[in-house]
ZAMARGU-4260 file (C-alpha; in steps of 0.2 Angstrom, whole numbers, plus 5000, padded with zeros to 4 digits):
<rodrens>
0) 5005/4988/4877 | 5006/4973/4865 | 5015/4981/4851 | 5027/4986/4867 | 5031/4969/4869
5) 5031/4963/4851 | 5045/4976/4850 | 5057/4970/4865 | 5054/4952/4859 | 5059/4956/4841
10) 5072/4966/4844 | 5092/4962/4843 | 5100/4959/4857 | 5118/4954/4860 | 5115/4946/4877
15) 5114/4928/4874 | 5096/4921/4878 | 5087/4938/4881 | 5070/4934/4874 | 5072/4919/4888
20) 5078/4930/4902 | 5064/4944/4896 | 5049/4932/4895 | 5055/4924/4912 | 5055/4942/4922
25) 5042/4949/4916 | 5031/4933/4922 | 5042/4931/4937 | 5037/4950/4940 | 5019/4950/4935
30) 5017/4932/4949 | 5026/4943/4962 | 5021/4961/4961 | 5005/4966/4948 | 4995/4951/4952
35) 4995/4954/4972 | 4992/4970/4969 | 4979/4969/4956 | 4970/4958/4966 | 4971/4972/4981
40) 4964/4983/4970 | 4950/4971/4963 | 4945/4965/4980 | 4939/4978/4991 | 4925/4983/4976
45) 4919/4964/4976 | 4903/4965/4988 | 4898/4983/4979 | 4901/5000/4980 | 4891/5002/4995
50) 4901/4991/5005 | 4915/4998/5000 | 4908/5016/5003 | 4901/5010/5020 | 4919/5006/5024
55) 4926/5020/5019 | 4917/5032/5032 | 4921/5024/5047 | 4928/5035/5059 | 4940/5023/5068
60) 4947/5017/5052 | 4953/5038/5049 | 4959/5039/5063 | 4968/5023/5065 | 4977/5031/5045
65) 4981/5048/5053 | 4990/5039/5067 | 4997/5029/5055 | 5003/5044/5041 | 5008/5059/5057
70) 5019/5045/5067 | 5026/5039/5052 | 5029/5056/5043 | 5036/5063/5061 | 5049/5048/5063
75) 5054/5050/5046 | 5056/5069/5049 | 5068/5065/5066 | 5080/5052/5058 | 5085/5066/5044
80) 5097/5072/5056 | 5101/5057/5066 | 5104/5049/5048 | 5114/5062/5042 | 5125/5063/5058
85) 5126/5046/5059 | 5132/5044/5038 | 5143/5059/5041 | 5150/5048/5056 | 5156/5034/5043
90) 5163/5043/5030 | 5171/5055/5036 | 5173/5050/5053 | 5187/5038/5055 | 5184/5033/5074
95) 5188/5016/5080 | 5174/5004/5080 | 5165/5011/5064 | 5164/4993/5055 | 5154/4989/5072
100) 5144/5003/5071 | 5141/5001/5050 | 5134/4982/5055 | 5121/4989/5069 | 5115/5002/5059
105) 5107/4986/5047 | 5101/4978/5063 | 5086/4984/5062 | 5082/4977/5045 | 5088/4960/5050
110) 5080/4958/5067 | 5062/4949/5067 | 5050/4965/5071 | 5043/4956/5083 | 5059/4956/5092
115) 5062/4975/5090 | 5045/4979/5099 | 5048/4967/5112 | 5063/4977/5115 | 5058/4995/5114
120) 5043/4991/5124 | 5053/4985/5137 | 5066/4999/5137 | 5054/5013/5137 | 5041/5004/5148
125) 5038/5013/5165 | 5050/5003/5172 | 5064/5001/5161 | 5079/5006/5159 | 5075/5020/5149
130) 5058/5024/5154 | 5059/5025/5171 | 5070/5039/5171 | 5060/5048/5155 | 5045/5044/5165
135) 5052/5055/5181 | 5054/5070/5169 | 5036/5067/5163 | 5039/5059/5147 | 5030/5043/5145
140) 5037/5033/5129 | 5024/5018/5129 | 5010/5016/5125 | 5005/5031/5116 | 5010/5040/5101
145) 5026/5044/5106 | 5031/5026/5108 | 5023/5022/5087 | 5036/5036/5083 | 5053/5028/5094
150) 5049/5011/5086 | 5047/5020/5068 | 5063/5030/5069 | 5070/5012/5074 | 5065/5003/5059
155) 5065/5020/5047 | 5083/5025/5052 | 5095/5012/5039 | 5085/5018/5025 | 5089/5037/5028
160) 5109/5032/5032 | 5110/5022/5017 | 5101/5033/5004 | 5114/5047/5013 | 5130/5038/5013
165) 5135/5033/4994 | 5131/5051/4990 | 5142/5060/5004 | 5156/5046/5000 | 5157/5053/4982
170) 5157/5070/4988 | 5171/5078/4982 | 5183/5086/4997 | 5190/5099/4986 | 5174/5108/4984
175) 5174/5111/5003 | 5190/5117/5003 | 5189/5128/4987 | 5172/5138/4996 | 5184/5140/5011
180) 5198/5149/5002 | 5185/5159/4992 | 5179/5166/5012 | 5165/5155/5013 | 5160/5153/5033
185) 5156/5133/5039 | 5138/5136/5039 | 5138/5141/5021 | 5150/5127/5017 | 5138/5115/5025
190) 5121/5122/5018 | 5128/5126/4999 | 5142/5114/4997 | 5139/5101/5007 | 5119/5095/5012
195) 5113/5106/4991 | 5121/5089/4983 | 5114/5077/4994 | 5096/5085/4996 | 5089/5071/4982
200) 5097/5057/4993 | 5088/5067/5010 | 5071/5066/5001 | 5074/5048/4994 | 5076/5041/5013
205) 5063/5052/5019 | 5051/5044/5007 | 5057/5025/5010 | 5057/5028/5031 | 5037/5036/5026
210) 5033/5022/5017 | 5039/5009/5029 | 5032/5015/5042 | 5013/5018/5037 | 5014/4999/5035
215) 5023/4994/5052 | 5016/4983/5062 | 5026/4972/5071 | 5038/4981/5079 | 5023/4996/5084
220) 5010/4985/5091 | 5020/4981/5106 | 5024/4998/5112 | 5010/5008/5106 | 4994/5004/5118
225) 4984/4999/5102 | 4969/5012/5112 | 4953/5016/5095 | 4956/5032/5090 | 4970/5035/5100
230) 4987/5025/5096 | 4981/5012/5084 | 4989/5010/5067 | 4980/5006/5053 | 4990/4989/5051
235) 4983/4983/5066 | 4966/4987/5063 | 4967/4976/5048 | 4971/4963/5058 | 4954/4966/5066
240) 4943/4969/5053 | 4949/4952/5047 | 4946/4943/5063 | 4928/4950/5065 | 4927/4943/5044
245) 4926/4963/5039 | 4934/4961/5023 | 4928/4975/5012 | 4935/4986/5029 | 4952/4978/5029
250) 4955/4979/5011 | 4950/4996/5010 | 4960/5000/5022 | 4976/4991/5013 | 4972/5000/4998
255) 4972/5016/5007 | 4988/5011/5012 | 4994/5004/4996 | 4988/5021/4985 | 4997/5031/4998
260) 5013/5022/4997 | 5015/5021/4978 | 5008/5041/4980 | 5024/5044/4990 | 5035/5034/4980
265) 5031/5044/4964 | 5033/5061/4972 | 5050/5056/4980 | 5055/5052/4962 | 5048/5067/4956
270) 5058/5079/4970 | 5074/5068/4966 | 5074/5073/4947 | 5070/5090/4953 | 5082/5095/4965
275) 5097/5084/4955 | 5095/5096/4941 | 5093/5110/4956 | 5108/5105/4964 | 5119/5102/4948
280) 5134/5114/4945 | 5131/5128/4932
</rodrens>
């Protein structure tokens, strides 16, 4: 590692100032991302391996992760075809009031999370706009698990569109139309021509929606009932194990969460390379 370094600093660059700007990221870098997450992974094993063990086999902390992994893993799995519709929508679509529609679909990542629960927990309470009626049919939204994967899909859905959309945009149109005078039929020219190419950007938004979703809090906590061992998230009961002073719980339950997200992260990468050199042209 330090002859990696010795190496970028000694070597020619014709960027003006580059041992500067290199020296400046990597400490700018190292203060913002490996220290935190050096010190997540140091902590949890400061009051022994016992403690940590101990927290490790409680029962409500599983739980609380499986909530957390299945709701997040199920929205992620909804939005691929409300994010591919919605991506086909603004490319290809050009229906009036798509620039309005470009701008909501970010809303979610600009609006306070807190806000966004609020807000789904009053449209799908029992009687809200939306609930009431869903709750006539038998559905009930809040308060359960069902209500942790609305709020997901919510905050998941503008990574899926946006991973999708560059990629459909530089889809080239003749290859639909050569595949329809060679006698293809529209499902083939949607399977094989057109979703083939964007299967790397379909696993990429999967992974990103997954990974933000195992660590929502704020926008979940208001619609999900927060019930042990029934709809609490693994976010919240960090909260909890730091307001009874239950740190070795609560950082063992961030580095569960933090392992799994850089777990998923390196698979989607891994699936991406795949299925790029899958889905390249012979």
């Amino acid at each position: 590692m330090k002859q990696f370094f010795l190496a970028l600093l000694r070597s020619n660059r014709a960027l003006p100032g580059y041992r500067l700007s290199l020296i400046t990221t990597l400490l700018w870098a190292g203060l913002l991302i490996v220290l935190p997450l050096s010190t997540l992974l140091v902590r949890p094993w400061q009051d022994g391996v016992s403690a940590m063990l101990t927290a490790l086999r409680d029962g409500r902390m599983f739980a609380a992760l499986w909530t957390s992994f299945s709701c997040a893993a199920t929205a992620a799995a909804c939005n691929l075809p409300f994010g591919l519709m919605l991506a086909w929508a603004l490319v290809r679509g050009h229906l009036p009031g798509r620039h309005v529609a470009n701008a909501l679909i970010d809303l979610p990542l600009a609006l306070p999370t807190a806000v966004s629960g609020i807000t789904l927990a009053t449209l799908y309470s029992p009687h809200g706009w939306l609930g009431e009626p869903l709750s006539r049919l038998g559905i009930f939204v809040s308060y359960n698990r069902l209500g942790i994967v609305v709020a997901l899909m919510f905050v998941g859905l503008p990574f899926m569109v946006r991973a999708i959309e560059p990629v459909l945009r530089d889809l080239p149109h003749e290859l639909e139309e050569a595949a329809q005078l060679l006698g293809a039929r529209p499902w083939q020219v949607f399977t094989r021509v057109i979703v083939a190419p964007l299967l790397p950007a379909l696993v990429t938004g999967f992974g990103l929606a997954f990974a933000r979703g195992i660590g929502e809090y704020g926008s979940v906590i208001f619609i999900a009932g927060n019930q042990p061992f029934r709809s609490e998230i693994a976010p919240l009961l960090i909260v909890v194990r730091l307001q009874e002073f239950d740190y070795a719980g609560a950082t063992a339950i961030a580095l569960v969460l933090l392992v799994a997200s850089l777990l998923v992260l390196l698979l989607v990468g891994m699936m991406r390379k795949r299925l790029a050199l899958w889905s390249e042209p012979a």
